[in-house]
N, C-alpha and C positions, 0 to 999 in steps of 0.2 A: 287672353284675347278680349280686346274690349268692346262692347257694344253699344255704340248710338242710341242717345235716347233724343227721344222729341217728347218735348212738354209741350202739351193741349193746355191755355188757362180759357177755362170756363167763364163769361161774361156773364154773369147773372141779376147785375146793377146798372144800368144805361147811366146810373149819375156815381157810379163806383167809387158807392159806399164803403168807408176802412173804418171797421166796430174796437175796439180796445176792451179790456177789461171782462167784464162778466157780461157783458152785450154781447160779445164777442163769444164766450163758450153757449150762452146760450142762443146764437144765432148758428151755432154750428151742432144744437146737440140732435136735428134732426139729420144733418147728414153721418154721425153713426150710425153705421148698419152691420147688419151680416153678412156673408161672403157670399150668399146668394143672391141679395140682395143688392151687393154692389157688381155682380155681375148683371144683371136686371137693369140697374141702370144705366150700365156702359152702352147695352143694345139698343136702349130708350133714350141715347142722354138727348137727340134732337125735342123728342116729346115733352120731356122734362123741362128745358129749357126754356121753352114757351109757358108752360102752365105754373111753374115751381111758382108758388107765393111768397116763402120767403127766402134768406141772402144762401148763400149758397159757396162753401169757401174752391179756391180755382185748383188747390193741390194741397194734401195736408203738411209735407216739407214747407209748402211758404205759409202754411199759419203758425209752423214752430219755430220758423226764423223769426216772424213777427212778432209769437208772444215772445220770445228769449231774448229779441231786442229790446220790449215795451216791458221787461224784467216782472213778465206772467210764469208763475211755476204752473206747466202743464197737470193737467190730471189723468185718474187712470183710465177714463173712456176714451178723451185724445192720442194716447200713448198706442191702448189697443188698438183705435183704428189706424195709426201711423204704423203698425205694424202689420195690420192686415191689409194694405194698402203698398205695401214692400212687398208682402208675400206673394199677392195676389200676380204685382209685377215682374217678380221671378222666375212664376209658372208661366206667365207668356211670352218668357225671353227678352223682356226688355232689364236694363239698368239702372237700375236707380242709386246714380253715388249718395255715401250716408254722410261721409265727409264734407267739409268744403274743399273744393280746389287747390287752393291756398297752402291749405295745412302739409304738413312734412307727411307723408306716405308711411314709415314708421311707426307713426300714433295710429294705435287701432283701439278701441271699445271691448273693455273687459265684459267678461260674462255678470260680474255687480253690476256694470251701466245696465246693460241690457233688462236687469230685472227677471225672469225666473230660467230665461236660458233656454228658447224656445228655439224654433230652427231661423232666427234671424239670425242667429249666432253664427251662424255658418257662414254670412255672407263676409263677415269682418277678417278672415282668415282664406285669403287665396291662394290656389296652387301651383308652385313652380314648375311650367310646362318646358324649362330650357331644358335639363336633363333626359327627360322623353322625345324633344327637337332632336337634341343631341346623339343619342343613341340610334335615331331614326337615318340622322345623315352619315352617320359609320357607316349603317347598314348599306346604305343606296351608293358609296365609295366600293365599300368590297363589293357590289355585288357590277358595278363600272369594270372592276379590277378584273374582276371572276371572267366578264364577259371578253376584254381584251386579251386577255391570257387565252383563251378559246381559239379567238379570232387568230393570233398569231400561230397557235400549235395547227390549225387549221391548214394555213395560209402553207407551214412548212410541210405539212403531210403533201398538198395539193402538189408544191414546189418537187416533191421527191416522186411524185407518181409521175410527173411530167417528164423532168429525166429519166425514169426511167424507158417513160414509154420510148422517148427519142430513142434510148440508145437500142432498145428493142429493134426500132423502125428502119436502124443503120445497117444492126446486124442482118434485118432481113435482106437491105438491098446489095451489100458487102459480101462476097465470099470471105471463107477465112484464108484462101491463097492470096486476094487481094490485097488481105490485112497484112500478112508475112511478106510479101514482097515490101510492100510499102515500108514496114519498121524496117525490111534490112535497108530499103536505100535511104531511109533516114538517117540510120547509123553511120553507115559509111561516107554518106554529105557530111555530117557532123566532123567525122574522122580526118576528112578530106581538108576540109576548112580549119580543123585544128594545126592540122600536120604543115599547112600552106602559110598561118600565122593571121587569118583573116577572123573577125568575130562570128558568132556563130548566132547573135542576136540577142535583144535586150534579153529575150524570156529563160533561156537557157535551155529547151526542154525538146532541143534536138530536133525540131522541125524545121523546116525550107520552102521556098515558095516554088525549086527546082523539083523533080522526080524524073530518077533513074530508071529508065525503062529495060535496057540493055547493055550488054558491053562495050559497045563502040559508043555511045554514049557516054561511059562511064570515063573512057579511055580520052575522048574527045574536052570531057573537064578537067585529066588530068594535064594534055596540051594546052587550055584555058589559063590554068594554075601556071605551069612551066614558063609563060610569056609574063610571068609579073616580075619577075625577079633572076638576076644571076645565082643570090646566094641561096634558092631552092631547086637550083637543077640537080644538086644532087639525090633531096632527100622524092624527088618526083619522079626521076630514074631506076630508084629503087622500087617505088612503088607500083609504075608501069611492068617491072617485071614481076608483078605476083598475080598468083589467077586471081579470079573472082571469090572463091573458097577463103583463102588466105588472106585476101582483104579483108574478107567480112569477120573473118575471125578477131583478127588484129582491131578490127574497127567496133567488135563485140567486148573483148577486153580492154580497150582503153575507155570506151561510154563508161562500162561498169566502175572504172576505179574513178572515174570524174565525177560519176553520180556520186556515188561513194564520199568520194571528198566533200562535194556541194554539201549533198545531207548532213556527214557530218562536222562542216561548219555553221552549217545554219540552226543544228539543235546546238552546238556551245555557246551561239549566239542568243539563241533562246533561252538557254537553260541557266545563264550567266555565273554566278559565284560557284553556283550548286554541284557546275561539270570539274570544279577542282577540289573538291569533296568527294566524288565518288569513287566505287573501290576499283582495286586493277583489275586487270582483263585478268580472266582467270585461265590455269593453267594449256597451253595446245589450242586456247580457240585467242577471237582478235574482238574488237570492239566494232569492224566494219559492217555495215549493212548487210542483207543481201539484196544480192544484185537483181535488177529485174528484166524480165526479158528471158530469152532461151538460153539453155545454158550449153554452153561447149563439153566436146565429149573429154578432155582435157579437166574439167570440174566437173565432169559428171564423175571419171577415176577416182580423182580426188577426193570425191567424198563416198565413192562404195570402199574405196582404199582404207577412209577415216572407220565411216563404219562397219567394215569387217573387222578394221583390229578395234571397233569397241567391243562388236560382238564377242570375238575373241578374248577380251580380258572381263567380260560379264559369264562368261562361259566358264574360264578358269575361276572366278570368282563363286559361279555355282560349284565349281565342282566342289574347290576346298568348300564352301558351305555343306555340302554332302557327306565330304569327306569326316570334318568335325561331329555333322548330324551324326555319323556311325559310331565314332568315337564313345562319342556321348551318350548312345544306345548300348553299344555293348557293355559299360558303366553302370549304366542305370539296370543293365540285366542282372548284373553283378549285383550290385546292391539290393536288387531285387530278389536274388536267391540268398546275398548273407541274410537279407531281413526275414524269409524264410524259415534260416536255420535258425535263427535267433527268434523267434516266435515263442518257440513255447517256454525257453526261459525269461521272457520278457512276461508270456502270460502268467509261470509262477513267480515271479517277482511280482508282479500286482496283485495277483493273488496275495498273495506273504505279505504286502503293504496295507492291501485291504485289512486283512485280519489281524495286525499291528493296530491299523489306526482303530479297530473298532474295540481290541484291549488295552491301549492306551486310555481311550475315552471311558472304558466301564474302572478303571483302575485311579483314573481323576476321579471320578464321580464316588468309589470307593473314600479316598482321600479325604474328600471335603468333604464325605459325614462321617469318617472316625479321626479326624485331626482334633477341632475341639474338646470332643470328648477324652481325647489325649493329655492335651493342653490344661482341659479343668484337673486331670485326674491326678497331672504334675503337682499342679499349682497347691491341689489338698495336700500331698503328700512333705512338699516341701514350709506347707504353714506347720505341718503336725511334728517336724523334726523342730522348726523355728521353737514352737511353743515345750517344746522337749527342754528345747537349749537355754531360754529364754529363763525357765522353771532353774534350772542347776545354776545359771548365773546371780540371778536373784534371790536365793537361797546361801551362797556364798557371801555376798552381800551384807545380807541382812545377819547372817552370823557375826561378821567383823563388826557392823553398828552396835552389836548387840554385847562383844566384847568388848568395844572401845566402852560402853554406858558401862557398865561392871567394874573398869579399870578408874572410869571416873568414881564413880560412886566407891569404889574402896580406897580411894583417894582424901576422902569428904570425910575425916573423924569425929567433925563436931556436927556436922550438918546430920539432923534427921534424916534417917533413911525411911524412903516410901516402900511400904508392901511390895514384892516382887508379882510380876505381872505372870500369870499362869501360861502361855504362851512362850514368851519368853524362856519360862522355864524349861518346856517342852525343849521347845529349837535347842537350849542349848544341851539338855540331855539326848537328844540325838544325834548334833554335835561329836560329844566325847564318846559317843556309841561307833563314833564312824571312824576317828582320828583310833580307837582301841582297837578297832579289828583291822584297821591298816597296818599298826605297829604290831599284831601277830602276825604276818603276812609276811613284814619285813625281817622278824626274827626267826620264820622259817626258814628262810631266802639268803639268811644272813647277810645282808644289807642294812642292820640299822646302825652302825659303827658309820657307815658315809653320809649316811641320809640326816639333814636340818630340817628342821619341822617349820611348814610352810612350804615344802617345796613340792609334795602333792599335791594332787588334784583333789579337791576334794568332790568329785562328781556322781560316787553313788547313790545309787535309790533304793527305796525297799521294794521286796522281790512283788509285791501286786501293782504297783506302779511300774514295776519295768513287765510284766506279765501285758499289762492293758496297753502300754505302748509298744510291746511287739505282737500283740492281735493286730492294733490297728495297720502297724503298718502290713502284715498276713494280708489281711481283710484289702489294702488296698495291691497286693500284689494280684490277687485274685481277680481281682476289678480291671487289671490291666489284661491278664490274661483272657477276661471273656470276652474285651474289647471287639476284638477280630476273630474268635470262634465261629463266626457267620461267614467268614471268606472262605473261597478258597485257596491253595496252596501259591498261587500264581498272584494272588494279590494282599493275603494274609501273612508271608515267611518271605524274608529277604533273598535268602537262596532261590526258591521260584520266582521274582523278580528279575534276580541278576541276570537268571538262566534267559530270561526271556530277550531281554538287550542284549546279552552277552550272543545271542542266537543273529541279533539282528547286525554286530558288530562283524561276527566273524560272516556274514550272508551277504555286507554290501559295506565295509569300509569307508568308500566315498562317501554317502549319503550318511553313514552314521556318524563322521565328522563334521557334517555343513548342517545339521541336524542340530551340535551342542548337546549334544546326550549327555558328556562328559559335566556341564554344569550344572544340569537336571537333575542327574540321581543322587546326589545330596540332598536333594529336597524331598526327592519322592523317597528313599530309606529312609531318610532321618526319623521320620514318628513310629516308626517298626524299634527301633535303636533306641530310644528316647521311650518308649512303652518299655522296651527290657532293661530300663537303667530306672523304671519307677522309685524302685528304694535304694538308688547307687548312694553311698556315702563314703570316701576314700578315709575321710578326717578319720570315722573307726574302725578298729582293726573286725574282719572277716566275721558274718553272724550277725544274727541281730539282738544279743545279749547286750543292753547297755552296759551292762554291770561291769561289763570286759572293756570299756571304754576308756579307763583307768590305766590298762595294762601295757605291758609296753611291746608284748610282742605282737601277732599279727599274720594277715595273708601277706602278699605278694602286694606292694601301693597302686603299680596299673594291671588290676587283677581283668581290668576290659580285656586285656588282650591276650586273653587263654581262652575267650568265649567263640563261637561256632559261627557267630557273622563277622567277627573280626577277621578269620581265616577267609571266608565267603568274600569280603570285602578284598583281601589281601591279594587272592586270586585269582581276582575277577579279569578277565581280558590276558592272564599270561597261560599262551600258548606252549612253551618250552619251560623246562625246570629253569633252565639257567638263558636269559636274554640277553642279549649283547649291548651295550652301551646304547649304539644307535637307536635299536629297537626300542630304549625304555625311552630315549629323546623324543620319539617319532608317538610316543603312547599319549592319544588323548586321557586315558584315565591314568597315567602315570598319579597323579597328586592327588585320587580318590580320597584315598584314607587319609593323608591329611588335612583335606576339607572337611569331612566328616570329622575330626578329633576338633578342628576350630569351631565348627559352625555347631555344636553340638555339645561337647564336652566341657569346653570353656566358660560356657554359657552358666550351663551347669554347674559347675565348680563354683561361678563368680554370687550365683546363689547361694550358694552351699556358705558361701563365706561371711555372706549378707547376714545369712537367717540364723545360722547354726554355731560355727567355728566360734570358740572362744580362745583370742590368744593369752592366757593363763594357761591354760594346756600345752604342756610340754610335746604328751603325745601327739594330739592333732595338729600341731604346728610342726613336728619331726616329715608326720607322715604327707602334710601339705605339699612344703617345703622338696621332698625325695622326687613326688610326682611331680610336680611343677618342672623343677631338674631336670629329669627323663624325659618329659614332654617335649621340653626346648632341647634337649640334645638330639632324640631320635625324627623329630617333625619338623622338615626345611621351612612352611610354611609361620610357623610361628614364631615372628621376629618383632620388632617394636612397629612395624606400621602394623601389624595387624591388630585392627577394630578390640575384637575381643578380650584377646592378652592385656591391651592395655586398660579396658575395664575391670579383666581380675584382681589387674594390678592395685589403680587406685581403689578399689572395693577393699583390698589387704591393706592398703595404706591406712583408709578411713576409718576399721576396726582397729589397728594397733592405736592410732589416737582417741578413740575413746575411750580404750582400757585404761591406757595412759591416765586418763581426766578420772575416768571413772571406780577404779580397781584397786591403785595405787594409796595405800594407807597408812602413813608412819607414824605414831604418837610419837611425841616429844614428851619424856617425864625423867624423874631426877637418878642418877645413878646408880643411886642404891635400890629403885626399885626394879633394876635388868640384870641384876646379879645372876638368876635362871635363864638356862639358856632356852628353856621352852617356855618362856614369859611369852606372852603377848607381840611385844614390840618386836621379840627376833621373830617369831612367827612372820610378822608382816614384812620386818627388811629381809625375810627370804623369800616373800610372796615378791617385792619388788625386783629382788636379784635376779628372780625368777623368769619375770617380765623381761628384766634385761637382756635376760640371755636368748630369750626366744626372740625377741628383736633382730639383737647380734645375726642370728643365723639365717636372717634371710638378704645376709650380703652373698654379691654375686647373683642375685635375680633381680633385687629391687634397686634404685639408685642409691647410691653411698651418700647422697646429699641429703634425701630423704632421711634414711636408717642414724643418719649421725644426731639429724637434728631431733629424733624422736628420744634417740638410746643416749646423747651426751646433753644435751641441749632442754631437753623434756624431762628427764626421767632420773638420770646421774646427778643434774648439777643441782635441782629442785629438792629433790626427795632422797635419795641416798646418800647425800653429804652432808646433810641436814640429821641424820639419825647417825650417820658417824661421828659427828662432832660429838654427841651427848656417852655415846661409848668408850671404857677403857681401852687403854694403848694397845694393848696385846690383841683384842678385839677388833680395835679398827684397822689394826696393820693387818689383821686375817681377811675381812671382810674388802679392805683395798685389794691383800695382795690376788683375791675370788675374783675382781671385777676388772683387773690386768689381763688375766689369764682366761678372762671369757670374750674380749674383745679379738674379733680379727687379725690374724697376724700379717694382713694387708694393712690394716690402720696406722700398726706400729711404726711401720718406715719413718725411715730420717725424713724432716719436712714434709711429713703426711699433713695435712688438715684439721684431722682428728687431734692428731698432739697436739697440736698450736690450740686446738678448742676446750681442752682438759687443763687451764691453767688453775681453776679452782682447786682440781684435784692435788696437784701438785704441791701448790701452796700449805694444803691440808699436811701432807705427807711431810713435809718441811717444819710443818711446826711441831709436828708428834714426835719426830728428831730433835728437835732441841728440844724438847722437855724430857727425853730420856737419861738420864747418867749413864755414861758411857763406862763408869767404872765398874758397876754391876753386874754381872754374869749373864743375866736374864735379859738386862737391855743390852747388851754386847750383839746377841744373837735378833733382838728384833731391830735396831739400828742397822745389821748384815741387810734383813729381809727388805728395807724400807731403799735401801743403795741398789737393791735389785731391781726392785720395782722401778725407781728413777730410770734405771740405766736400760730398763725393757722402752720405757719411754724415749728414751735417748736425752736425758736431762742428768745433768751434774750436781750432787748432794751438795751443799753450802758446804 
């Protein structure tokens, strides 16, 4: 908003005088003052004016355009009074522009021009008042708006009290007989005038400017009507003979269905598209109005008629609702006295579940603190058989090195021989200490007429070595038994277990099914089973006398199943001695015991094989081999998908190839020095044959692809064809015709595999025939044996 100013110039020169330069600041430095001061003057300036002696400037704005023309830089007393000379005119509301005119509005004086940025600062920055205009004349619109809206709701209230009162002031001067009289001869005008073909007027709404007082009257406009026309004498004839009753009636229903029509063409008219959209009249009633006005006794029937028979079928519709409601109660009575009866075996069924779940949970928690200490109790027990087996192999071993170094060194006639090593010595006089009390063994037995040297075991120990390794394993049997000393019978012995599920099995069937009990108790028996099997070892026979380890007789090979949880296990869930087919189909624990034999005994075994089994043992490989056997024939579950069989498997595979690499020792040396049959070198090709034959025998469990390539491929074509060649005739036609006769007589077949892969052998065989003379007596009969062999093969002698 801008304000007016008026510039007063002070005349203080009659011959006005204009000073430049320093004339000039010093004719003006008495007009600096102070703000008091220059208010003092303003009140006094007539007085001043007269007396002031010296020049006196008229505004300090036009002594700064003057010096800024005359290119005077102002100083700082000038400056401060040009600003207290602004200020001053601030505070009395007047304007002082700082600009020129001229200048573009946009340019404003930064707070640097200014100098330290006092409150002249303020004036070079003005406020945009449109915004607060703006919001001001919103206001003063709505509140135009607010008022008009008033004024109208007013205007219509006023509008409705007015009519009202009319019709108030009508009714008071109107009887209501007046009013009835009037609408019927409304009606009946209307009726009249339709029936006669005359209009009834623009409005439609059955008024006339005529009223029927009477019936001569009535009668006199029906002669009215009769005078217009020939072709309504008839329908005016008719009319004249009805009373007044029967007109009006007629003249009551025909208004009604005309109204009726009017109204509803003027709402399709109104309602436009919308009235061929909407839905149909629903079932018994119509889309027509109702009608206004009195109603005839005729639709007055009509409709006590309609609603008796609603009430009538809301009535039958109560009653069946009644009827069901009873239904429905006598039902729920029912069910309410069987839930009755069934109460208390529902309360002991929760009960029995209660105290289920609360020994299932002390029987977990049993669990997972004697599982591990299961588990280490295993793990010692099967390193201490390892380190048992480990000892008798490497011992075995280091005998053979020790006779190959003997066999060399008696070899070496001109080479110095070094000092025999004390050690050495030892080994081997314990050695012939063990091979001598075998061959007493064999001569009490009389068995050493069949038996080739090599073809024991040699696996004895002396008697405090096998003493301290049957404490140990004592000492660890013990260890297993205190395990569970602290349970009781219910969570320590597999029989009070079973008994406990077995209780729950036969107490609720359903639930013990949806449950999965049946894949549970393998896991919860297993470390009970697995604790009584701490020192199971099948490889030797019955006892824990290693020394018997040797021998070839023995217990029973699955000695498991003479034991008291095997039976416990066996008969768990069978109700009847003898179960019928269906019943064993329908038996969730049908396949107990064979989960238990897989998840459990195989495992074991496949350890056993790992750590312990040495296949040089004829024995442990007999007794492997028989169980193995029995397993897979009596246990549906264990077939090639199952997990664990097939780890036993490879685990057996993995040990016959390292005997193979590791075990297997033939010296190659010259003729004359295998003259003796218990040399060295037969020793070893019966240690090999040995090998072979324990191979052999585990066709029919293990793959034939495998067992060929170990036993023909490995072991025949490498190492025992190789010590046959350096052997006389008679010898290696013995030793061929050993390794015929040890081979499966599944291999043998015509176009077996096997044959086609034994060409070396063959060959071999072929050449020991031609270097035989056949004239000979002695080669007669090994030339016989050598045609045998061929033709076991199914090959043709040259």
């Amino acid at each position: 908003r801008g304000v007016r100013l008026q510039l007063v110039v002070k005349k203080s020169d009659p011959e006005n005088l204009i000073l430049n330069g320093r004339a000039a600041l010093c004719a003006g430095r008495d007009d600096m003052s102070s703000e008091d001061e220059d208010t003092h003057d303003d009140e006094s300036s007539g007085h001043q004016k007269e007396h002031q002696p010296h020049h006196r400037f008229s505004k300090p704005q036009d002594n700064f355009k003057m010096c800024l023309e005359n290119g005077v830089i102002p100083d700082a007393a000038m400056i401060h009074a040009a600003r207290k000379r602004r200020q001053k005119a601030r505070e009395q509301g007047e304007f002082i522009p700082v600009e020129e005119p001229k200048e573009d509005k946009n340019k404003k004086r930064t707070v640097q021009e200014d100098g330290d940025g006092d409150g002249s600062d303020e004036d070079d920055d003005r406020i945009d008042m449109s915004a607060i205009t703006g919001a001001k004349e919103r206001e003063e619109r709505r509140e135009q708006f607010n008022a008009i809206q008033r004024e109208d709701s007013d205007a219509e209230d006023s509008d409705i009290e007015t009519k009202e009162w009319e019709n108030q002031q009508i009714r008071k001067g109107v009887t209501g007989a007046q009013l009835v009289s009037a609408q019927q001869e409304s009606i009946i005008s209307q009726y009249l005038m339709q029936s006669s073909g005359r209009p009834t007027g623009g409005s439609g709404n059955g008024h006339f400017s005529q009223t029927f007082q009477n019936n001569s009257n009535r009668r006199g406009i029906l002669n009215e009507h009769s005078a217009s026309g020939d072709d309504e004498d008839g329908t005016l004839a008719g009319l004249r003979s009805l009373t007044t009753a029967e007109l009006l009636e007629q003249a009551y229903a025909t208004t009604s269905v005309g109204l009726a029509k009017r109204l509803g063409q003027s709402k399709q008219r109104s309602t436009g598209s919308a009235a061929s959209m909407s839905s149909a009249p629903s079932k018994g009633g119509s889309n027509e109005t109702k009608p206004t006005g009195p109603r005839m006794p005729q639709q007055i029937l009509t409709q006590l008629t309609e609603r008796h028979r609603a009430t009538v079928e809301l009535h039958q519709k109560h009653a069946d609702d009644i009827e069901h409601i009873t239904k429905e109660i006598k039902l729920l009575q029912m069910d309410h006295l069987s839930c009755e009866q069934r109460a208390p075996v529902a309360a002991a069924k929760y009960r029995f579940y209660q105290e289920f779940r609360c020994y299932v949970t002390d029987l977990v928690e049993c669990l997972n603190e004697k599982v591990p200490l299961v588990a280490a109790l295993e793990q010692r027990t099967l390193q201490l058989m390892g380190r048992h087996s480990a000892m008798l192999i490497e011992r075995r071993r280091q005998d053979v090195r020790d006779q190959a170094k003997e066999m060399a060194d008696a070899c070496k006639t001109t080479a110095k021989r070094l000092p025999d090593d004390p050690e050495r010595i030892r080994r081997a006089a314990e050695r012939e200490g063990r091979r001598t009390r075998r061959r007493r063994d064999r001569e009490k037995n009389e068995t050493s007429d069949s038996h080739y040297d090599g073809m024991s075991s040699d696996d004895e120990i002396p008697d405090m070595e096998a003493a301290r390794y049957r404490a140990a394993l004592q000492s660890a049997e013990l260890e297993a038994r205190d395990i569970f000393s602290d349970a009781a019978e219910a969570y320590g012995e597999i029989e009070g277990i079973l008994g406990k599920f077995e209780h729950w099995r036969d107490h609720d069937m359903p639930a013990y099914r949806d449950a999965y009990v049946s894949l549970c108790l393998p896991k919860i028996v297993g470390p009970l089973i697995r604790l009584q099997h701490i020192t199971w070892n099948p490889l030797v026979p019955a006892g824990l006398d290693s020394n018997a380890a040797g021998g070839g007789g023995g217990a029973t090979v699955s000695d498991f199943e003479h034991e008291e949880w095997f039976r416990a296990v066996a008969l768990y869930g069978c109700r009847s001695d003898s179960p019928s087919e269906a019943e064993l189909n329908d038996d969730p624990d049908v396949r107990l015991l064979p989960t238990i034999v897989e998840k459990i005994f195989l495992p074991k075994l496949t350890a056993l094989c790992e750590q312990y089994w040495d296949p040089l043992s004829t024995t442990q490989t007999l007794r492997l081999v028989r169980l193995l056997k029995r397993l897979v024939r009596d246990y549906p579950s264990l077939r090639l998908t199952c997990k664990p069989l097939r780890a036993l498997f490879q685990a057996i595979l993995d040990k016959l190839k390292q005997s193979v690499d590791n075990d297997v020792f033939i010296p190659i040396f010259p003729k004359q020095a295998q003259e003796a049959k218990s040399s060295f070198f037969q020793r070893q090709f019966c240690s090999g044959l040995k090998l072979f034959r324990n191979i052999t025998s585990w066709q029919g469990i293990l793959a034939d692809g495998a067992l060929k390539e170990l036993a023909i491929g490995s072991l025949l074509n490498r190492y025992l064809l190789n010590g046959m060649r350096v052997c006389t005739a008679p010898d290696a036609i013995g030793k061929a015709s050993t390794i015929v006769y040890t081979l499966p007589r599944v291999w043998l077949a015509a176009g077996s595999p096997v044959v086609q892969s034994m060409d070396q052998f063959v060959t071999m065989l072929r050449h020991l025939e031609s270097q035989l003379e056949p004239a000979a007596a002695i080669n007669g009969e090994l030339i016989e044996q050598i045609r045998k062999i061929l033709s076991s093969l199914h090959v043709l002698s040259a």
